[in-house]
C-alpha positions in Angstrom: -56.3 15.9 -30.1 -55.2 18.6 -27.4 -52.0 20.3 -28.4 -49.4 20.2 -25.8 -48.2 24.0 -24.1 -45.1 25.1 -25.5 -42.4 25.3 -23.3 -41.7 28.4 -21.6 -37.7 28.3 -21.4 -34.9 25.9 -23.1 -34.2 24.4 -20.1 -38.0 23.5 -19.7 -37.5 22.3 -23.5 -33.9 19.9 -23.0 -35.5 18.7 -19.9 -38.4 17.6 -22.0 -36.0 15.9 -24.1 -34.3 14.0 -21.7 -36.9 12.8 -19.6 -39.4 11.8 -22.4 -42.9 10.8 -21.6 -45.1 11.7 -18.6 -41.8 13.5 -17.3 -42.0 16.0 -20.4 -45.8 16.4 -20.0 -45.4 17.3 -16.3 -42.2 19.3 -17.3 -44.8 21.2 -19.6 -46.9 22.3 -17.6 -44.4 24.0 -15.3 -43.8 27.8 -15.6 -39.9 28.4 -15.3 -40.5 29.8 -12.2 -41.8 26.3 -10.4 -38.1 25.4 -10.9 -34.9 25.5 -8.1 -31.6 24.6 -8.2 -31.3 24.4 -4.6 -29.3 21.7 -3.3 -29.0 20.2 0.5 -26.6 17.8 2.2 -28.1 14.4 2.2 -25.2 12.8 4.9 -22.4 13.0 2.5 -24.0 13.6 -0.8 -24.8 16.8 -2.0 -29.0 16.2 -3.1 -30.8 18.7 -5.6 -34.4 17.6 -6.7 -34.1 13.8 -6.9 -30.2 13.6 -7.8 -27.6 12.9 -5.5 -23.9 14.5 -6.6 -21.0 12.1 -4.7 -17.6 13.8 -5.7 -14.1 12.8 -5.1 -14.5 9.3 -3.1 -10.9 8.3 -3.6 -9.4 4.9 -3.8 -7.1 5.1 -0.4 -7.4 6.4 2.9 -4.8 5.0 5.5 -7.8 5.3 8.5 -9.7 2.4 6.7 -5.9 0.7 5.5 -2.9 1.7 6.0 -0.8 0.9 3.1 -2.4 2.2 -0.6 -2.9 -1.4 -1.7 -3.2 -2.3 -5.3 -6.0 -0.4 -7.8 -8.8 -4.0 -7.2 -8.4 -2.9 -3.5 -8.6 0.9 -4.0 -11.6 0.4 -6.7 -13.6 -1.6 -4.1 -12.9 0.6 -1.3 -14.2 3.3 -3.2 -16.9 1.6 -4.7 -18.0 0.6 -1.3 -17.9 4.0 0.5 -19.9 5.2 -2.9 -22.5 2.4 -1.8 -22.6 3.3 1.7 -23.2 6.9 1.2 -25.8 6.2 -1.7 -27.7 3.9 1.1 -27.4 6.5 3.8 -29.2 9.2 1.3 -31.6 7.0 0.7 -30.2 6.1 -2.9 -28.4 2.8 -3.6 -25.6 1.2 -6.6 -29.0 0.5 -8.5 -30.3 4.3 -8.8 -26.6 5.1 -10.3 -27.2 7.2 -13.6 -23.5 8.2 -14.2 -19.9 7.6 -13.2 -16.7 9.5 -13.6 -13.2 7.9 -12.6 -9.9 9.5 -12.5 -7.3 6.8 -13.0 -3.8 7.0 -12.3 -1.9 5.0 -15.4 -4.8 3.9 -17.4 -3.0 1.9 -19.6 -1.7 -0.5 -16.7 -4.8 0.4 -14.0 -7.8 -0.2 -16.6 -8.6 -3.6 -17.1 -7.8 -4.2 -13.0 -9.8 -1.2 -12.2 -13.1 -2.2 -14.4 -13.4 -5.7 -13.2 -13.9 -5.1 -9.9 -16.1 -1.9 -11.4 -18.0 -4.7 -12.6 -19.1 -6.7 -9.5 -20.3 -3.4 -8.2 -22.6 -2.8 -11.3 -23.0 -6.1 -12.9 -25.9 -5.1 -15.0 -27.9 -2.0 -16.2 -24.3 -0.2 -15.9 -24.7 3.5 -15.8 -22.7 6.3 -18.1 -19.2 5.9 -17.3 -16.7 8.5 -18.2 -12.5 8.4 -17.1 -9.7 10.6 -17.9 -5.8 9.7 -17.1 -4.6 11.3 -13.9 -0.6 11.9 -13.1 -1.3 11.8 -9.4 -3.2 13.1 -6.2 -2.7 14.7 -2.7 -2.3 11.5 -1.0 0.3 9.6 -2.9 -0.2 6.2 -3.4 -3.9 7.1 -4.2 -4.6 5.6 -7.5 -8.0 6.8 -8.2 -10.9 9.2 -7.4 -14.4 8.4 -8.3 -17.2 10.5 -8.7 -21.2 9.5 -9.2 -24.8 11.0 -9.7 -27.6 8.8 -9.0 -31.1 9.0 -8.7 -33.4 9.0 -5.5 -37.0 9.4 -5.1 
């Protein structure tokens, strides 16, 4: 049984850990040095390695409606935009590993706000993190959604 090279660097070593299997042994077998954080614009998103970072797609923008609207019509405009820019990197809703939304009065905004969430990822959901939010530079705006997703 060959012994498997030690990794050279804990970020070579939590890698290994979260990509499990052939991704570890390749991970391996890397010196530290094979390794770049550089990043690129991908049309929109911000691309480093095979993830694509979306930040800040919000939930109004009076060029594509003119009043706010309610948070269903704000969570599939931003949901949509997310899907178009995904599609123009060459990504799509599928390849979506996490999710963060900032919602404007959870307690009333929540239940609205994840069932139209839901027709956008109806199954293998990815991570989702939110946090309460008291506002944003475009009043009216009632939330700001932010993804990384995968793409080969």
């Amino acid at each position: 049984m060959e012994r498997k090279k030690k990794p050279d660097s804990r970020r070579s070593l939590l890698s290994a850990t979260v990509l499990g299997g052939a991704g570890a042994s390749a991970l391996l077998a890397q010196s530290p040095s094979d390794w770049s954080p550089k990043k690129r614009s991908a049309g929109g998103p911000v691309r480093s390695g095979h993830l694509l970072f979306l930040s800040g797609i919000g939930g109004w923008y009076p060029e594509r409606r003119p009043k706010p609207g309610t948070i269903r019509e704000q969570t599939a405009d931003a949901l949509t935009i997310m899907k178009e820019s995904l599609a123009k990197a060459g990504s799509s809703l599928e390849n979506v590993l996490k999710v963060q939304v900032a919602l404007v009065d959870p307690e009333n905004n929540w239940d609205p706000m994840n069932e139209v969430y839901n027709t956008f990822f109806p199954k293998d959901r990815p991570a989702r993190s939110y946090f309460g939010a008291t506002g944003f530079r475009r009043s009216g705006q009632l939330l700001q959604i932010d993804c990384i997703a995968y793409v080969d």
